[in-house]
N, C-alpha and C positions, 0 to 999 in steps of 0.2 A: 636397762643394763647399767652395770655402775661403771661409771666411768673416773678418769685421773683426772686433777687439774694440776696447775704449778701455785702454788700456794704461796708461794715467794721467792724471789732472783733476785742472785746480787752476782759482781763481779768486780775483780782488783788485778789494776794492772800495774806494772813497776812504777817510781817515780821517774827513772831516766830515761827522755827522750834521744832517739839517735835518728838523725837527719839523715837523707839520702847524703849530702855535704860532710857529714863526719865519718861516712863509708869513705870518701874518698882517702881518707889517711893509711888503708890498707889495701885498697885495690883498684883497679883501672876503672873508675864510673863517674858516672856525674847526675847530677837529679833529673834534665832532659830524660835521659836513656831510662832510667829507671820508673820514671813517672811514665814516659809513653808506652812500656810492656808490661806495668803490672798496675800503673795507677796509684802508686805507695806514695807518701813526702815524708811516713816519716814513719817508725817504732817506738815500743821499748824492750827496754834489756833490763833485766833482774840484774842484781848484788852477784859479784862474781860467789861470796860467801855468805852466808848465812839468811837468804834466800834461794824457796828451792820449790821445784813442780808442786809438792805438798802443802809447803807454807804461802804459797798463792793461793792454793785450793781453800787451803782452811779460811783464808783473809773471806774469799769469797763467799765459801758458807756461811761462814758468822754473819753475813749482811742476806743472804737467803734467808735462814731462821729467825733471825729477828723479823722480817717483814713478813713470815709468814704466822708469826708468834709462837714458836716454837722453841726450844729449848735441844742442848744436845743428848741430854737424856730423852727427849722424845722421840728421836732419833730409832728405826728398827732396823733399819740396813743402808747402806752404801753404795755406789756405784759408781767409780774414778776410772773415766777416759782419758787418756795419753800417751806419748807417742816417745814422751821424753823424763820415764818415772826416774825418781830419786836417785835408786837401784835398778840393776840388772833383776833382781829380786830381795827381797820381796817388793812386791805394788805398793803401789802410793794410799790402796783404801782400806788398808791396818796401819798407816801409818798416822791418816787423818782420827782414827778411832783412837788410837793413843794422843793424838799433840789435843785433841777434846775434850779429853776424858771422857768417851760414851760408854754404854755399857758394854759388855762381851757379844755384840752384832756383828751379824756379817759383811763382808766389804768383798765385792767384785772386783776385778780391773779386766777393761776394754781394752784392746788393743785393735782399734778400727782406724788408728789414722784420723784425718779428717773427716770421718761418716762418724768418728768415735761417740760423741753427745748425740747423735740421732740414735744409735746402735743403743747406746743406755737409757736413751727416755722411752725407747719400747720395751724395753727389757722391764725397766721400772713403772710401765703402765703395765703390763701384763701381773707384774706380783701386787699391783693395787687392784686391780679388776679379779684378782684370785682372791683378794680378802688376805693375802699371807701378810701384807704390811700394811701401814695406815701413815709411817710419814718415812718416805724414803729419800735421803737424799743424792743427787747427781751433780757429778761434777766432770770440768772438761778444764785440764790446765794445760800450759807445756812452759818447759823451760828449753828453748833453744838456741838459745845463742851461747850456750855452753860446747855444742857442738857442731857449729857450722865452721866452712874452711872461710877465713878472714882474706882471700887472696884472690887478686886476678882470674886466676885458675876454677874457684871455686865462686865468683859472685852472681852467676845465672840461678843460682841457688839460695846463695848467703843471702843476697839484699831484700828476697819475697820473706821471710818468717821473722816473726818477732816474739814476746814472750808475754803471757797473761793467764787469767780464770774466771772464768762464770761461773755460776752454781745455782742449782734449783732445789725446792722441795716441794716433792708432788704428794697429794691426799688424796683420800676420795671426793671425788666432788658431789655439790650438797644439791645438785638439781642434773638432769640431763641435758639441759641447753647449757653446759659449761665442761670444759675439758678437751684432752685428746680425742678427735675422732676420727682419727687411723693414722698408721704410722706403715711405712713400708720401705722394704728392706732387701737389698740385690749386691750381687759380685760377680765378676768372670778375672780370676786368676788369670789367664791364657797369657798375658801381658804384664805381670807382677815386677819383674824388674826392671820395667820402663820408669818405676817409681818408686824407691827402695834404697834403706840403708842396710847394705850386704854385712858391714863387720861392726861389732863381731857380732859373732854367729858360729851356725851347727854344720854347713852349709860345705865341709871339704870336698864334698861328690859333686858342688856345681860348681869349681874351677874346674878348664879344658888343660888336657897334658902339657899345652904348650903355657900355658898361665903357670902352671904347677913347677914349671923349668928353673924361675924366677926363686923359690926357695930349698933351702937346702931340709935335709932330711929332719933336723933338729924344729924346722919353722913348721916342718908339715904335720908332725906330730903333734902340734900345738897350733893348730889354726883359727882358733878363737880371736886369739889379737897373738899378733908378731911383729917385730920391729920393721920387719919388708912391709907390711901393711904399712906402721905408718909413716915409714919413709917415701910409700909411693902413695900419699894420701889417698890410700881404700877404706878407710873409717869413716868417711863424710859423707853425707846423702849423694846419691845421685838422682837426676829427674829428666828425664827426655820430654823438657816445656812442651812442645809442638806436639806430641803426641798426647801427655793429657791434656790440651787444651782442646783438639777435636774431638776425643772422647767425652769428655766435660759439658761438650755444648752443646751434644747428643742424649745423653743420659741423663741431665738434671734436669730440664723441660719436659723431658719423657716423664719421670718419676714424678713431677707436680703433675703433670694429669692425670696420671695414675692416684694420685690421691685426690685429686676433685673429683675425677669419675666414682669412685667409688663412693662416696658422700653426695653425689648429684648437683654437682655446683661446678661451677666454672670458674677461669681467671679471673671475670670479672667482679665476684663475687668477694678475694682476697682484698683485705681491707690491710695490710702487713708481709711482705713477702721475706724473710731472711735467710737468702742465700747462703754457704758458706761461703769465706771472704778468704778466696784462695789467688785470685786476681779480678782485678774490678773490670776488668775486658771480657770476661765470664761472667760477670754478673751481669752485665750491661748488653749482652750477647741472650739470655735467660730473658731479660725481660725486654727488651723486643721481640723476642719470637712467643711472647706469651701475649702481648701490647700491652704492659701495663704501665700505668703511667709514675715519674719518681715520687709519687706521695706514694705511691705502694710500694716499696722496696728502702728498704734500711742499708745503706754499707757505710762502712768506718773502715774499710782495711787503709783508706790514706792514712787515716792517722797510727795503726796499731799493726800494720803489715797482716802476716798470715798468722793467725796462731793458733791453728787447727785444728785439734778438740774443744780450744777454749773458744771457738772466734763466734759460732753460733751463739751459744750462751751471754756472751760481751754485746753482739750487736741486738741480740733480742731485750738484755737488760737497760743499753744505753737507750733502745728505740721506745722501751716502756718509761723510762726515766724520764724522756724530754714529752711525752707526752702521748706520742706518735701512734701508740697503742691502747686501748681503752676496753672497758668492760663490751663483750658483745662482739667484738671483733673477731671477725675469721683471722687466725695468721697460720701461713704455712713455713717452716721451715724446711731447708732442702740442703745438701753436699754429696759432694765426690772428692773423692781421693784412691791415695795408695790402695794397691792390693790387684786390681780397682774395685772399692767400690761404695756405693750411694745409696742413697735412703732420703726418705721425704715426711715429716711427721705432718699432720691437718689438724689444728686445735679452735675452739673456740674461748678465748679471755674471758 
């Protein structure tokens, strides 16, 4: 059966670092608190201007394609996961088709949150195993720190995400002991705004009468963004931590067995494990209940915080970059997030 492989990965993350230390200039924190519930010391933050979710993706791709020798006219389609596009609309994967100049290809956008890069490398195995493409590439960026709240109020939130891009390009592969060898994929709504940015949005029929009190007839008419939102900062994520963190540590160990069983291999078999790096108390929760040992597991979220489409793609390129990863190798990637929900892909390098 023909299978995907990743034919090349690259990823660009900003040049400015911002310390758990330089948070303090807007909100009540300090590196201790911050480093002991999520494991972070440090991010970065894109250009307030003239960087943007896109123009990371693109930095990225350009270092995919080249290492996979490819060109942007060899290019047949696209697939841009994110959480934090350019626009409201249009997506971010016609936007990278133009700043490239590829040809008139098609371009997806995922909207999976942090499953977003597992959600596109199936998607984009499935149209190389159809034979419909031959070099497609995927990407996973976010630009977040354009939108988080900078304040006391809002830093259980603000201090976990930072801003980045990976990017792959997957072919067919030229033997069958190489590639994707399954990828799988789950949600349960039930719980959706346990983790969720409400505004703006379509959403007037999920404010309760007495929420509804709060604007006048002029704001209700117009519920997409109004100034009552963002006077009472309703525009910024919100996340009930404690809740996805026991979902989290339930679901992501599930879904890696569920991809070993299915392939007949076990934990101990993973020669690479990369988590999404949404807190390192999760990761490290993952791989004791799998027992793998730290040469099998790759995290960086110290240094690059959370940057949720982009963060698989970033630690699978830094962990192929320093060595860590090699021809032969099993490696699994895994995430959860919003919505909820997660997904685990099983490749062999």
């Amino acid at each position: 059966m023909l299978r995907t492989k990743i034919a090349g990965i690259g990823m660009y993350v900003p040049e400015q670092v911002v310390s758990n230390d330089d948070l303090k200039k807007y909100m009540d924190t300090n590196d201790a608190w911050i480093q002991e519930r999520t494991g972070i010391k440090e991010r970065r933050y894109a250009k307030r201007t003239g960087e943007t979710t896109t123009t990371m993706g693109v930095e990225a791709a350009k270092k995919a394609m080249e290492r996979a020798g490819t060109t942007a006219q060899d290019i047949d389609f696209i697939i841009f996961a994110t959480l934090s596009p350019d626009y409201y609309f249009p997506g971010c994967g016609v936007l990278v088709q133009r700043a490239l100049k590829m040809k008139e290809i098609g371009a997806l956008d995922v909207r999976n949150q942090c499953s977003g890069f597992i959600y596109a490398l199936s998607v984009g195995d499935q149209f190389i195993k159809s034979g419909m493409y031959k070099n497609i590439l995927v990407i996973g960026s976010e630009k977040h720190s354009f939108g988080l709240d900078f304040s006391t109020r809002g830093r259980n939130v603000s201090v976990i995400f930072g801003d980045g891009a990976g990017a792959v390009v997957l072919q067919p592969a030229e033997n069958d002991k190489q590639g994707i060898l399954s990828t799988h994929l789950h949600s349960d709504g039930e719980s959706a705004e346990l983790l969720a940015m409400y505004n703006p949005g379509t959403h007037a029929n999920y404010w309760t009468e007495k929420q509804l009190a709060d604007f006048d007839d002029a704001e209700i008419a117009n519920m997409f963004m109004s100034h009552n939102m963002i006077d009472n900062a309703q525009n910024f994520p919100f996340m009930d931590g404690p809740s996805v963190f026991k979902k989290a540590v339930v679901k992501m160990p599930e879904v890696i067995m569920e991809a070993l069983a299915a392939n007949q291999l076990t934990p101990a078999d993973i020669n690479m494990l990369i988590p999404h790096q949404a807190n390192l108390r999760i990761s490290q929760f993952v791989q004791n209940q799998l027992g793998l040992r730290d040469d099998q597991v790759h995290n960086n979220i110290q240094q690059y915080g959370n940057t949720t489409a982009a963060s698989i793609p970033i630690a699978l390129c830094e962990a192929w970059e320093k060595g860590k990863i090699k021809e032969g190798d099993l490696v699994c990637l895994a995430s959860f997030g919003s919505g909820f929900t997660w997904g685990s892909a099983l490749l062999r390098w």
